[in-house]
DSSP file (Angstrom, degrees, kcal/mol; ACC not computed):
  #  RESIDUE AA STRUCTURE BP1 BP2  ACC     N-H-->O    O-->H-N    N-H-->O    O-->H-N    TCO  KAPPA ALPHA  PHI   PSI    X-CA   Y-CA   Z-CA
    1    1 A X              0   0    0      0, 0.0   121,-2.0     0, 0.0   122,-0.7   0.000 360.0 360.0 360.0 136.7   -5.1  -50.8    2.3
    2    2 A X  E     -A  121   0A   0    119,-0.2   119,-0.2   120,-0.1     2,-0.2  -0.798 360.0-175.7-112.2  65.4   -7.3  -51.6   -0.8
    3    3 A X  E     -A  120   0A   0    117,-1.4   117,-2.0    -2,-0.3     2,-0.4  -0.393   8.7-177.5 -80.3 127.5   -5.7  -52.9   -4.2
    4    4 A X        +     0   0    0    115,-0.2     2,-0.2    -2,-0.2   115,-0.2  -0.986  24.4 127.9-138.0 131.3   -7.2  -53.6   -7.2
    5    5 A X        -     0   0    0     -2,-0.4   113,-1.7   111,-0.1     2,-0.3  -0.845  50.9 -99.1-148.0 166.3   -5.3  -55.1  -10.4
    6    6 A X  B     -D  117   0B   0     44,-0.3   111,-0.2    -2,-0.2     2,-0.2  -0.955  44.7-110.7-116.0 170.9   -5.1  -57.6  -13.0
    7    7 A X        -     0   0    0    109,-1.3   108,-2.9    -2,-0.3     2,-0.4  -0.415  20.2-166.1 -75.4 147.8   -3.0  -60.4  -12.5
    8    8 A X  E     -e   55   0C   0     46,-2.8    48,-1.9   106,-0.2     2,-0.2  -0.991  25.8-157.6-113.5 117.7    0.4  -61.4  -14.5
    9    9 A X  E     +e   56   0C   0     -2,-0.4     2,-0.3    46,-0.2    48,-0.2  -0.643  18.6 171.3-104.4 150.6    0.8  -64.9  -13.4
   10   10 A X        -     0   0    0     46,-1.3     4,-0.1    -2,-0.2    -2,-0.1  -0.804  25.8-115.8-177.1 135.4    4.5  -66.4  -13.6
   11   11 A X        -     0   0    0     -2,-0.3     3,-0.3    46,-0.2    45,-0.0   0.268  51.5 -38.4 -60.7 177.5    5.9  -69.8  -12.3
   12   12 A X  S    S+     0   0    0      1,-0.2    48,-0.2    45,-0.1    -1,-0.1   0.072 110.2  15.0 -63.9 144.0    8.5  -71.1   -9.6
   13   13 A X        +     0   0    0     46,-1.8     2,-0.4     1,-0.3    -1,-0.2   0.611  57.5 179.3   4.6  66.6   12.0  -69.1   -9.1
   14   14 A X        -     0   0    0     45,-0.5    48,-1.8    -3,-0.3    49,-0.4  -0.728  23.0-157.2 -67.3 127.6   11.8  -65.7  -10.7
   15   15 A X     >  -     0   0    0     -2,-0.4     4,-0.6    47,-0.3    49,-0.2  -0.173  29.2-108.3-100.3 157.1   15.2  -64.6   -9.7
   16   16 A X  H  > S+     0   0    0     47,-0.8     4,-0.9    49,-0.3    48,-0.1   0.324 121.8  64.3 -83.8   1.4   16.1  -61.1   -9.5
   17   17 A X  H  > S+     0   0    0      2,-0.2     4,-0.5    46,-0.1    -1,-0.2   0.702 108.6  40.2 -65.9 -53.0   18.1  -61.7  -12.6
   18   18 A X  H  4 S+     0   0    0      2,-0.2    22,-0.7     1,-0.2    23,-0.4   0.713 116.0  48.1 -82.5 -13.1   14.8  -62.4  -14.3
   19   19 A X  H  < S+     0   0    0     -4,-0.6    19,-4.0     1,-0.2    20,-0.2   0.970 140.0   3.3 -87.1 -45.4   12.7  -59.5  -12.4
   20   20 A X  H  < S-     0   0    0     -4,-0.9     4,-0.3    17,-0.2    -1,-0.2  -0.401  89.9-129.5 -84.3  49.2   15.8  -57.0  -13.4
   21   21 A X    ><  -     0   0    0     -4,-0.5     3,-0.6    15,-0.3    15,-0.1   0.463  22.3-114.4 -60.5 154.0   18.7  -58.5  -15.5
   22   22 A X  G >  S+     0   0    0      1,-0.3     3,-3.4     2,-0.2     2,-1.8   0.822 111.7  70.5 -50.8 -55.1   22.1  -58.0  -14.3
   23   23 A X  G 3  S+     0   0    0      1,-0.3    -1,-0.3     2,-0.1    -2,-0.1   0.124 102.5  60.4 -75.7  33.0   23.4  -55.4  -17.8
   24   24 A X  G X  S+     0   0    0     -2,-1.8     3,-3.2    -3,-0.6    -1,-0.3   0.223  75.9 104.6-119.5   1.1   20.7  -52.9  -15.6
   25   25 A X  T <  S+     0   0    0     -3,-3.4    -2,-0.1     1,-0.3    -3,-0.1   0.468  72.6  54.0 -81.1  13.7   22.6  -52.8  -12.3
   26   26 A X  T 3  S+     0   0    0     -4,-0.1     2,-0.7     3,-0.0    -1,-0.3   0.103  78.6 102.4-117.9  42.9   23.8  -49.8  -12.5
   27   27 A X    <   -     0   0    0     -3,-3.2    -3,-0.1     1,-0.2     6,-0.0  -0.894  44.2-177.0-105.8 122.9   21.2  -48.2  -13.1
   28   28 A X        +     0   0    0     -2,-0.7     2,-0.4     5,-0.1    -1,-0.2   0.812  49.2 102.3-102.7 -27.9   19.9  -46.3  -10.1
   29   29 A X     >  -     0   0    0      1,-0.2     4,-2.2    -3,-0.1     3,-0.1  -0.406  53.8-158.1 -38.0 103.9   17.0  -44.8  -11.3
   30   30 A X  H  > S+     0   0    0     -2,-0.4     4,-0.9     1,-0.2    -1,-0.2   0.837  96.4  51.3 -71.1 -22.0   13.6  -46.2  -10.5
   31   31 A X  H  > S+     0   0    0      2,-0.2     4,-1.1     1,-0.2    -1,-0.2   0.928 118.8  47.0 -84.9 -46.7   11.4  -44.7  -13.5
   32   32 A X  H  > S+     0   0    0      2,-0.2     3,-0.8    -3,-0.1     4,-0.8   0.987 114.3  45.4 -47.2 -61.8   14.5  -46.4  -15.7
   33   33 A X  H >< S+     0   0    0     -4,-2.2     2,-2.7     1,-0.2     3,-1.1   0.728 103.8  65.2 -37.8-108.4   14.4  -49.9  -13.7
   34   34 A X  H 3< S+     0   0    0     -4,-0.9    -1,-0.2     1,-0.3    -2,-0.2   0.247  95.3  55.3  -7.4 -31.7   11.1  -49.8  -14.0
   35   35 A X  H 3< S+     0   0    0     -2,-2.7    -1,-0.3    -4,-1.1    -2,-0.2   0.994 112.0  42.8 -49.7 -66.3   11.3  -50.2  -18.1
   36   36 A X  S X< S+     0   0    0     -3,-1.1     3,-1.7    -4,-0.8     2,-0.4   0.160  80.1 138.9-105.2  16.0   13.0  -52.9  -18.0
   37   37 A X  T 3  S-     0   0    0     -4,-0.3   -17,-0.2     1,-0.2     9,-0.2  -0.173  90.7 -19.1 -41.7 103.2   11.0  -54.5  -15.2
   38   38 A X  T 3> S+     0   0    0    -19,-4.0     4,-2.2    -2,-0.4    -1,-0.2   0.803  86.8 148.4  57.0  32.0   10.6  -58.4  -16.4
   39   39 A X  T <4 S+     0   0    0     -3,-1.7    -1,-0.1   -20,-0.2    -2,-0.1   0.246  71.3  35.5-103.3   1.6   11.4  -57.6  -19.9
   40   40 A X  T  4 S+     0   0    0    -22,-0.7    -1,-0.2    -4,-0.2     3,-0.2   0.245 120.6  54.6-124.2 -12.3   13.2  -61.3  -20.9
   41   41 A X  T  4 S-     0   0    0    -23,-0.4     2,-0.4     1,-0.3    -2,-0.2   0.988 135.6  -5.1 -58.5 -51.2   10.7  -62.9  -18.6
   42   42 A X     X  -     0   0    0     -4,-2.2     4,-0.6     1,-0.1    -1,-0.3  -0.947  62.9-169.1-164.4 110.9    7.7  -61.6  -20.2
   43   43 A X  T  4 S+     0   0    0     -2,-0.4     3,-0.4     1,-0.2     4,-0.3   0.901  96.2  54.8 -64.4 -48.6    8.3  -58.8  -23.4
   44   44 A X  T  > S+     0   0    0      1,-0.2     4,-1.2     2,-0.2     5,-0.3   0.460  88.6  70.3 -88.0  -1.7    4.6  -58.2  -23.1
   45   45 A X  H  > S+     0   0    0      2,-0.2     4,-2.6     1,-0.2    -1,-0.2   0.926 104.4  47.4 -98.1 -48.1    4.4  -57.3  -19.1
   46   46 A X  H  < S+     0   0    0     -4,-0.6    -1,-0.2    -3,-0.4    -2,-0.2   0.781 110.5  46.2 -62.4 -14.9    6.2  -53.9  -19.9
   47   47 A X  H  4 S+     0   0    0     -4,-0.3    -1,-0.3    -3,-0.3    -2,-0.2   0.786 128.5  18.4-100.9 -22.9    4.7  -52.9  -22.3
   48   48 A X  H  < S+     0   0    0     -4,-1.2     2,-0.3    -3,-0.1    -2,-0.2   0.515  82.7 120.4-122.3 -16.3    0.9  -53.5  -21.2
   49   49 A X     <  -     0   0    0     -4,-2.6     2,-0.3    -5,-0.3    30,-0.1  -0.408  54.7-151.7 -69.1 124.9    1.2  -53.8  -17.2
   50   50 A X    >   -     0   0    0     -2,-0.3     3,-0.8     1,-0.1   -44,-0.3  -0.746  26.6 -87.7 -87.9 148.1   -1.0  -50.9  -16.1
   51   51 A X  T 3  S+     0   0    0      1,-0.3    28,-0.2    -2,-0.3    27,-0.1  -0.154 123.2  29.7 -71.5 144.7   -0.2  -49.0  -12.6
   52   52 A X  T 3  S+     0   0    0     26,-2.2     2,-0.4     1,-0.2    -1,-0.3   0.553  89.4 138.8  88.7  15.3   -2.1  -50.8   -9.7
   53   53 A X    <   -     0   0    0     -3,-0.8     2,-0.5    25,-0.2    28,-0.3  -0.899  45.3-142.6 -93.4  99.5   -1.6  -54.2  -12.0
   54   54 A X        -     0   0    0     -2,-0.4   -46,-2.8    25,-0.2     2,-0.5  -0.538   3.7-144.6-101.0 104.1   -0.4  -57.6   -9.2
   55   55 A X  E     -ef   8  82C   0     26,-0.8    28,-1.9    -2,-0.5     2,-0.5  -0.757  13.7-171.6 -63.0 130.3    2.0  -60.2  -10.0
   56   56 A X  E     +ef   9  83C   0    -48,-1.9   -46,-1.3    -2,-0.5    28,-0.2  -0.903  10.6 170.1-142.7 128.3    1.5  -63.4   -8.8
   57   57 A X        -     0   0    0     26,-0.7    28,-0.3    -2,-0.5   -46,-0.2  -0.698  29.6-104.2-119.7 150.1    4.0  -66.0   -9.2
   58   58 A X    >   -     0   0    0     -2,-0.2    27,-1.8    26,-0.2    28,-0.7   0.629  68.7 -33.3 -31.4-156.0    4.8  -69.8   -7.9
   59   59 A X  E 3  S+h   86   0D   0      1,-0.2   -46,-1.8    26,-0.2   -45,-0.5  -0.329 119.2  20.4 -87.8-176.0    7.1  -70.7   -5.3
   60   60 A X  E >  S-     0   0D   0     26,-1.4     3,-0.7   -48,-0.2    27,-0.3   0.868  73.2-175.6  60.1  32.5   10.6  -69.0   -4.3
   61   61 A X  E <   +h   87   0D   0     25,-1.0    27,-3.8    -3,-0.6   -46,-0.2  -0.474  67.7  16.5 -58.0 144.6    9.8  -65.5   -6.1
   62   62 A X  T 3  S+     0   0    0    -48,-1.8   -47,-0.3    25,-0.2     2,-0.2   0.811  84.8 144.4  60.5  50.2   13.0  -63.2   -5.9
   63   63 A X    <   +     0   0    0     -3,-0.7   -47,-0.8   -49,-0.4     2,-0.6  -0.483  37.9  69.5-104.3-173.2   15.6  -65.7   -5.0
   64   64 A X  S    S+     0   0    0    -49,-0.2   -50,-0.0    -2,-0.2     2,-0.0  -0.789  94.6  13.0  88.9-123.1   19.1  -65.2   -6.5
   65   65 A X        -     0   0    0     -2,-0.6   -49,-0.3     1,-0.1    25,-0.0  -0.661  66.7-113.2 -99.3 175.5   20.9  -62.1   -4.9
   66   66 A X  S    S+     0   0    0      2,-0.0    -1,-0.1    24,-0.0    28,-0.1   0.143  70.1 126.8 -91.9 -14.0   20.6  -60.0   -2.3
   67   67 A X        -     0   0    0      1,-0.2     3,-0.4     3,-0.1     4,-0.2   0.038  52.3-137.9 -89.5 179.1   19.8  -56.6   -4.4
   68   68 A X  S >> S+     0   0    0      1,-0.2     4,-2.0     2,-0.2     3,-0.6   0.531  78.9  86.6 -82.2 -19.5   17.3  -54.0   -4.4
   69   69 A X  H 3> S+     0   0    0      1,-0.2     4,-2.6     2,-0.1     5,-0.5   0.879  80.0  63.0 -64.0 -31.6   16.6  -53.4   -7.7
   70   70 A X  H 34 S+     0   0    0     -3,-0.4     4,-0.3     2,-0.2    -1,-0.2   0.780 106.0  39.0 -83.2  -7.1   14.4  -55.8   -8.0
   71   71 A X  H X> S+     0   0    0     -3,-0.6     3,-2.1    -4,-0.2     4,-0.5   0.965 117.2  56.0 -51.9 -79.0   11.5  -54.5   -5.4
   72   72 A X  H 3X S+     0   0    0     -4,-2.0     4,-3.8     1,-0.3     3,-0.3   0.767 107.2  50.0 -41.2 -35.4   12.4  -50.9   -6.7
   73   73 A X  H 3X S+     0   0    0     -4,-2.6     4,-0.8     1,-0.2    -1,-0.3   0.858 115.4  43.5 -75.5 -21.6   11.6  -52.1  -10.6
   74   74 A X  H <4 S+     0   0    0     -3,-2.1     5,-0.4    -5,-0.5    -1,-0.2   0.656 112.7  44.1-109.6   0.3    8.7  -53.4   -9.7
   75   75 A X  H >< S+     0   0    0     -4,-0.5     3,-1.2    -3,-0.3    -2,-0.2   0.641 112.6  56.9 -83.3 -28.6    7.1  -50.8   -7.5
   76   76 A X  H 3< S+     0   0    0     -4,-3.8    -2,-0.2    -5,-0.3    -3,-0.1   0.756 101.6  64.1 -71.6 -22.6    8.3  -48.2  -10.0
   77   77 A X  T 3< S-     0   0    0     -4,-0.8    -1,-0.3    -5,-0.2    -3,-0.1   0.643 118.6-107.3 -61.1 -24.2    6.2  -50.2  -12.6
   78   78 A X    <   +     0   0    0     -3,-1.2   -26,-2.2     1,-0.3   -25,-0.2   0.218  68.7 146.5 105.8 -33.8    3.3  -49.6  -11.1
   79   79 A X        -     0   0    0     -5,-0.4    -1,-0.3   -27,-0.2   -25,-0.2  -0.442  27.4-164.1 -64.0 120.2    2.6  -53.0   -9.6
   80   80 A X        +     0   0    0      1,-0.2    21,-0.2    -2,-0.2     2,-0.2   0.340  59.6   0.8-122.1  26.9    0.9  -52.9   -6.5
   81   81 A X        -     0   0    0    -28,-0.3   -26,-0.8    19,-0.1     2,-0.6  -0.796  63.0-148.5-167.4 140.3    0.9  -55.5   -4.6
   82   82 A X  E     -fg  55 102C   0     19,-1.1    21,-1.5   -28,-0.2     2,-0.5  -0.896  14.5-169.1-104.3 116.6    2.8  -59.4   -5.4
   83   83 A X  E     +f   56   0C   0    -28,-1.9   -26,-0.7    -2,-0.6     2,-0.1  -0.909  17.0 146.5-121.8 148.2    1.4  -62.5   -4.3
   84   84 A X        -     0   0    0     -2,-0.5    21,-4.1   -28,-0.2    25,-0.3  -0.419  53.3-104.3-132.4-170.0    3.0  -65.7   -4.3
   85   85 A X  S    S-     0   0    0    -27,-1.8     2,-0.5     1,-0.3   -26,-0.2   0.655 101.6  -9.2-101.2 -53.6    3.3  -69.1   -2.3
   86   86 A X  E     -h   59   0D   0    -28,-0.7   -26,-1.4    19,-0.1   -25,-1.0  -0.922  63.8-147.0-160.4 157.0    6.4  -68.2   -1.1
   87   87 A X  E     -h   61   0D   0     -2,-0.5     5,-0.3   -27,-0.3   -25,-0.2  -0.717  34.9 -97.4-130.3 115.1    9.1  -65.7   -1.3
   88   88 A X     >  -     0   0    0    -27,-3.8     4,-1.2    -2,-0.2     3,-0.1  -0.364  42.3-125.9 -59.3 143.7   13.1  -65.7   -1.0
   89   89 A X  H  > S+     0   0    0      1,-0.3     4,-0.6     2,-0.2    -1,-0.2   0.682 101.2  55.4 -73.5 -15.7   13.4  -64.6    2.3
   90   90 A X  H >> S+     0   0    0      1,-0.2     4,-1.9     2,-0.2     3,-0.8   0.823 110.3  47.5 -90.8 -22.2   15.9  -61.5    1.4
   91   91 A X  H 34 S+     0   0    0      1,-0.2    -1,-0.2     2,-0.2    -2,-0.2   0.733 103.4  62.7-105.3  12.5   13.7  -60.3   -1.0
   92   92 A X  H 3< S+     0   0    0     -4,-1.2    -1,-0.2    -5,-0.3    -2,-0.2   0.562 106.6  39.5  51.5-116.3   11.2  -60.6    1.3
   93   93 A X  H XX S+     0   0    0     -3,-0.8     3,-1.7    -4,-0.6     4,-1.5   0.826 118.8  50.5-105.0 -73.5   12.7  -58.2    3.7
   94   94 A X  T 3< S+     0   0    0     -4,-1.9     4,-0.4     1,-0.3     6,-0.2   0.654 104.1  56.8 -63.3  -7.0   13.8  -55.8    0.7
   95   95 A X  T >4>S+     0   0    0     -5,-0.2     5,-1.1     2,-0.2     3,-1.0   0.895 109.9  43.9 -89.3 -47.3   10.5  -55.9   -0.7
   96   96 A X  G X45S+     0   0    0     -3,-1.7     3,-0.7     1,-0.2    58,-0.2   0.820 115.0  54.3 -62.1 -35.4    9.0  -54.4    3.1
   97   97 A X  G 3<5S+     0   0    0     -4,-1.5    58,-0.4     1,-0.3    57,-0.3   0.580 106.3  48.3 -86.3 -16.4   11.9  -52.0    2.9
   98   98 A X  G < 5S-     0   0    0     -3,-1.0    -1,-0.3    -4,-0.4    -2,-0.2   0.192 117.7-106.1-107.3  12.4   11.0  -50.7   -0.6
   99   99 A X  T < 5S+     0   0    0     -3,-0.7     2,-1.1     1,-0.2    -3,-0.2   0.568  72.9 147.1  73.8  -4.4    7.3  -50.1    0.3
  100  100 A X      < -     0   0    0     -5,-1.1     2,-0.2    -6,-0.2    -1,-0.2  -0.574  41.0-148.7 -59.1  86.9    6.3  -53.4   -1.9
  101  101 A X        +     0   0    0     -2,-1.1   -19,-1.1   -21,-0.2     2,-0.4  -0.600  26.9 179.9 -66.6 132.3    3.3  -54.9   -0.1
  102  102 A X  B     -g   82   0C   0    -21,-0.2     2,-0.2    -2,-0.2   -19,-0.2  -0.989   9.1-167.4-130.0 142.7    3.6  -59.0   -0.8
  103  103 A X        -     0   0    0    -21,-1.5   -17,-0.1    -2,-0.4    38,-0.0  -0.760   8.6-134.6-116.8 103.7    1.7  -61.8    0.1
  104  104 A X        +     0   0    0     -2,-0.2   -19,-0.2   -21,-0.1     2,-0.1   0.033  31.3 128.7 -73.9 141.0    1.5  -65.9    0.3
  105  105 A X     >  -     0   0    0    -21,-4.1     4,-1.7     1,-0.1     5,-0.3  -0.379  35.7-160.6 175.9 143.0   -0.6  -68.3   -0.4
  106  106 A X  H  > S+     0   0    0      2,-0.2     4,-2.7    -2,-0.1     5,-0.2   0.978  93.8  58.1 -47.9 -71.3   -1.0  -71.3   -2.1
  107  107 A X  H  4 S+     0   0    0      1,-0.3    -1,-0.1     2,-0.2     3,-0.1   0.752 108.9  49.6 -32.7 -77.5   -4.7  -71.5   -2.4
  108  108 A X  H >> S+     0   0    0      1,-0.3     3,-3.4    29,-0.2     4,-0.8   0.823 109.6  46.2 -40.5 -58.5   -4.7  -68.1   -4.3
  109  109 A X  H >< S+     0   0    0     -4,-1.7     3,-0.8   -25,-0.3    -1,-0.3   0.964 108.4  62.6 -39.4 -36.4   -2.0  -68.7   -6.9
  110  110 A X  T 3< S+     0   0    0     -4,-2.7    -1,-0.2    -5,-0.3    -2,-0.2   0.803 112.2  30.9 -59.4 -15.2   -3.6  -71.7   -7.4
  111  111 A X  T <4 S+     0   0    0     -3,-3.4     2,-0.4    -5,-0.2    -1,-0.3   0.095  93.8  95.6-155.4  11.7   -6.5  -70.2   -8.4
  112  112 A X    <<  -     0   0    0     -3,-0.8     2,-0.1    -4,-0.8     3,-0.0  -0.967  53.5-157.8-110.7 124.6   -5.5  -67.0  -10.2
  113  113 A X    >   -     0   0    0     -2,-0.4     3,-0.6     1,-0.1     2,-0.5  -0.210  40.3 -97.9 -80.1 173.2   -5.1  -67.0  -14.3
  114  114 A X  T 3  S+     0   0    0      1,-0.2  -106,-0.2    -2,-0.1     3,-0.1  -0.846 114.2  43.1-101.1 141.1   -3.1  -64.4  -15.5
  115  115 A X  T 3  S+     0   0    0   -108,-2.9     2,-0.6    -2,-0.5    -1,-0.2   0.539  82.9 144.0  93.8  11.9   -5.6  -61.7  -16.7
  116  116 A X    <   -     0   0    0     -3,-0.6  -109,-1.3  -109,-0.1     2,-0.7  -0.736  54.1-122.5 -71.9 128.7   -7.8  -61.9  -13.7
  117  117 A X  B     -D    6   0B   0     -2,-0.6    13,-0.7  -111,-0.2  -111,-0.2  -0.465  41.8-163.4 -56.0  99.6   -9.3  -59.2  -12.4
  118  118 A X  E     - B   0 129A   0   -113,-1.7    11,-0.2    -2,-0.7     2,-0.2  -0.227  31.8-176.1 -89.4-169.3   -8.4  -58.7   -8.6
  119  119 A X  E     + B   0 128A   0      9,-0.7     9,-1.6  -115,-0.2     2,-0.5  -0.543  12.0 176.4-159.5 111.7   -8.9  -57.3   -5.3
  120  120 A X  E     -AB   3 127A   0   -117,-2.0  -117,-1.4     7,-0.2     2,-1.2  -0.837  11.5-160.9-121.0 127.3   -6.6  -57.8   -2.4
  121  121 A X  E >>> -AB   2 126A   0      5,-4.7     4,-3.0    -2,-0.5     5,-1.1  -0.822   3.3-168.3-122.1 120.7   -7.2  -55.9    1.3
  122  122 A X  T 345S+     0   0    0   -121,-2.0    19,-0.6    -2,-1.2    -1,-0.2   0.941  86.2  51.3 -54.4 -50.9   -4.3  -55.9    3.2
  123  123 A X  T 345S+     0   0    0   -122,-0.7    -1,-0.3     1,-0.3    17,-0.1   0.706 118.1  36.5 -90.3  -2.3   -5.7  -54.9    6.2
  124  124 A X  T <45S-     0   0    0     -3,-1.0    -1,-0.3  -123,-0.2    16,-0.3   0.639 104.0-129.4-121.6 -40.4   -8.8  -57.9    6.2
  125  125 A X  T  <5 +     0   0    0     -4,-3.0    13,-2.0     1,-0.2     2,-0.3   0.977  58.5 139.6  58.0  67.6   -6.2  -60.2    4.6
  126  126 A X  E   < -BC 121 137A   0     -5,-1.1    -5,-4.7    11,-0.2     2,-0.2  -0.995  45.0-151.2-156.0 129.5   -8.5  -61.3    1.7
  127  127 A X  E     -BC 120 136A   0      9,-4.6     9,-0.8    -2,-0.3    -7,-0.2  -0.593  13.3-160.1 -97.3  71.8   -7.8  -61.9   -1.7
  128  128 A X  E     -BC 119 135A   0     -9,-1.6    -9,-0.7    -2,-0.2     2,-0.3  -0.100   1.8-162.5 -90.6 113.6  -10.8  -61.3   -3.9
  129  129 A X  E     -B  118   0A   0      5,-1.8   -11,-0.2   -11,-0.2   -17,-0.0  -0.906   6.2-168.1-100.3 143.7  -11.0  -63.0   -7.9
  130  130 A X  S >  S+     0   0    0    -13,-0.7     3,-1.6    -2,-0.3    -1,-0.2   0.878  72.0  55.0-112.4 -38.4  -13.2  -61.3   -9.2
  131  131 A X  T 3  S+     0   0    0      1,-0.3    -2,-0.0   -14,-0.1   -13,-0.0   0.937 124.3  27.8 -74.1 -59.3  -13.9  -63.5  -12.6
  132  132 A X  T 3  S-     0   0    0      2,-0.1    -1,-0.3     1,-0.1    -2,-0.1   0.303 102.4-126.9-102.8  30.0  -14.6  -66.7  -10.5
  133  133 A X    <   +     0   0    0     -3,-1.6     2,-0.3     1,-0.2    -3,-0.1   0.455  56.6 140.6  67.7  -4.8  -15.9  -65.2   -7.2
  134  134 A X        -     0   0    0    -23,-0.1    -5,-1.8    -7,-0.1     2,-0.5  -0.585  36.4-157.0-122.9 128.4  -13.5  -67.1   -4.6
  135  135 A X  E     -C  128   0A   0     -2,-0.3    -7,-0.2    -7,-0.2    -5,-0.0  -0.785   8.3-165.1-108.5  88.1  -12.3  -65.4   -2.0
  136  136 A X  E     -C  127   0A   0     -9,-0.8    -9,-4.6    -2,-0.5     2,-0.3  -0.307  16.2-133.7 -89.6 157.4   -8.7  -66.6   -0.1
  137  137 A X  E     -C  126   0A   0    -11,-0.2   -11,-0.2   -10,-0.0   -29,-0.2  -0.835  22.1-176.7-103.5 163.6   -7.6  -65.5    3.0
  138  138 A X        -     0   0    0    -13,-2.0     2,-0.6    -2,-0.3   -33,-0.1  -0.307  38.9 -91.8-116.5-159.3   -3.9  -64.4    3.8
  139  139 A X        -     0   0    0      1,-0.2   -14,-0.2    -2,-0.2     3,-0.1  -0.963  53.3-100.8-102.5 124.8   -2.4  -63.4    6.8
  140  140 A X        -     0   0    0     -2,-0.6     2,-0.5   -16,-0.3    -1,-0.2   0.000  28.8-107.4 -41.1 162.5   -2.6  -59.8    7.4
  141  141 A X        -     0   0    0    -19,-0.6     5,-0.2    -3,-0.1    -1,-0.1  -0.778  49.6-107.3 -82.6 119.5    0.2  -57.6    6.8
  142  142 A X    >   -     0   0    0     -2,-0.5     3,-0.7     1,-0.2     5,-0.1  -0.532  22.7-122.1 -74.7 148.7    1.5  -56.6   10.8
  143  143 A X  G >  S+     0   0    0      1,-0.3     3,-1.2     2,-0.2     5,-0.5   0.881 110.6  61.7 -62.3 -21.2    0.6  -53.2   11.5
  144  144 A X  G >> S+     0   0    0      1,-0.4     4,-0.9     3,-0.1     3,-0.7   0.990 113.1  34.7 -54.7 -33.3    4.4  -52.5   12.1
  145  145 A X  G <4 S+     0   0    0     -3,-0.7    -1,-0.4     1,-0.3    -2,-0.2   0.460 110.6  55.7-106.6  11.7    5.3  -53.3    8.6
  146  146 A X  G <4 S+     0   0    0     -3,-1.2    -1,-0.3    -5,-0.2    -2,-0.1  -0.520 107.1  61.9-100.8  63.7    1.9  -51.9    6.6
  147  147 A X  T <> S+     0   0    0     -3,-0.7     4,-1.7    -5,-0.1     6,-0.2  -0.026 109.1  38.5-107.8 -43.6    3.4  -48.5    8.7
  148  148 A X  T  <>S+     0   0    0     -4,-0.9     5,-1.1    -5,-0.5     4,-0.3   0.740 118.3  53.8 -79.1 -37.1    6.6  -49.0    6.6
  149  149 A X  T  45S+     0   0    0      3,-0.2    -1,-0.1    -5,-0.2    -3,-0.1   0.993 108.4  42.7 -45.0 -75.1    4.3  -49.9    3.7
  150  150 A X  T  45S+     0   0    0      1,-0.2    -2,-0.2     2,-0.1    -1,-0.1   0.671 110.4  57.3 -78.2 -17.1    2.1  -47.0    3.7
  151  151 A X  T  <5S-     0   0    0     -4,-1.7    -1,-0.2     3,-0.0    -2,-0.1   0.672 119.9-110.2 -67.7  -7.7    5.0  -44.5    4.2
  152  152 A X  T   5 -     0   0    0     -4,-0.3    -3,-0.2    -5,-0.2     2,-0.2   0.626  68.1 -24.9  88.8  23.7    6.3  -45.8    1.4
  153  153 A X  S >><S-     0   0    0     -5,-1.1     3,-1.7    -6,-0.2     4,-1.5  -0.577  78.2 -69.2 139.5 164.1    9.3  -47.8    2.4
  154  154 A X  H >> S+     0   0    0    -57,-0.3     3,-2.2     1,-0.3     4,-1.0   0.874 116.8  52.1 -27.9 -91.3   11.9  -48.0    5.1
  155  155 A X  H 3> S+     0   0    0    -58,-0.4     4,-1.4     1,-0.3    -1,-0.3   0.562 117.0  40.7 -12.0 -34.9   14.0  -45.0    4.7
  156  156 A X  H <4 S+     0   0    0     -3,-1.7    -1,-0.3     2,-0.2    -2,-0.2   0.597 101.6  66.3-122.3  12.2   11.2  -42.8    4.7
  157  157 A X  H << S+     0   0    0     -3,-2.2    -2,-0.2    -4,-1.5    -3,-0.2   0.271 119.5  34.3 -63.7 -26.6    9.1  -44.8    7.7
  158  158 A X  H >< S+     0   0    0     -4,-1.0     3,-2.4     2,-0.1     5,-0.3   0.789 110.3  55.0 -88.0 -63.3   12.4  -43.3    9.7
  159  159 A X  T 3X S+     0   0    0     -4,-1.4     4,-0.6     1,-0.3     3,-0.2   0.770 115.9  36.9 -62.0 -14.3   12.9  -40.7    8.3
  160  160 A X  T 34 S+     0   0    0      1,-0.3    -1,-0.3     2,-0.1    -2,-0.1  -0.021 109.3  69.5-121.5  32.8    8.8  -39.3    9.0
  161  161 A X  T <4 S+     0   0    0     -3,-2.4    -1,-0.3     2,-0.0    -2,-0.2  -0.131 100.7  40.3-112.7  21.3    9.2  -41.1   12.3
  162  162 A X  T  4        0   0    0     -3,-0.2    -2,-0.1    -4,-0.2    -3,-0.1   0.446 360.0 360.0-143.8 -24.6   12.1  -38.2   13.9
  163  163 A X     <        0   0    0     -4,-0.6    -3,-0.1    -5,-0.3    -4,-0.1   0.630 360.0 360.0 -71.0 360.0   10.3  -35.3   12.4
């Protein structure tokens, strides 16, 4: 799989508080989440992030609770791929389970601006800047989970596994 964004760069332990705040959690919708996707983190990221667009945050992205909204708001945004250095581990797992492809690495954060032009392939496990040339590697995504990926999440990686 073949991603091309720019980057929204944002520091160490964005919470799921900060990725969805709490006065949205009952909100089930995704196209709704998805408004309010990082909107006291960063005002400007809703309003200007364009579809195929990459977050790439410090360490600890998505630690706080356990919930789901925050994968869903940010796949409903349009964002299509996050990479980070490293990731709370339950969101994670909810992030594989929403269809959210994510990825670590130091090197690369390190060495992505916000407003860069990317290019990430999952299946080569290469992160491409496009502005300064530099290419990191990642560790592929395993096929078992880019299968869950490309159906577009858990639920429906089952559900088009029984038909």
């Amino acid at each position: 799989m073949k991603l091309k964004g720019k980057a929204w760069k944002f520091g160490p332990n964005i919470d799921t508080d900060a990725i969805i705040p709490a006065r949205y959690l009952n909100v089930t919708d995704p196209e709704e989440l998805a408004q309010h996707c990082m909107e006291d983190e960063s005002p400007r990221f809703g309003r200007e992030v364009k579809d195929g667009d990459m977050i790439v945050a410090e360490t600890n992205f998505g630690c706080g609770s356990s919930r789901e909204h925050a994968p869903i708001a940010i796949k409903a945004k349009g964002v299509s791929c996050v990479i980070a250095k490293s990731f709370a581990r339950i969101f994670y797992r909810n992030a594989f389970n929403m269809g959210l492809p994510i990825v670590e690495s130091d090197e690369a954060v390190d060495g992505i601006q916000g407003g860069h032009e990317l290019d990430v392939d999952l299946d080569k496990g290469e992160i491409r800047n496009r502005p300064t040339g530099k290419t990191y590697k990642v560790s592929p995504i395993p096929a078992f989970m880019q299968e869950i990926i490309d159906d577009g999440g858990l639920m429906e990686h089952i559900a088009r596994r029984r038909s």
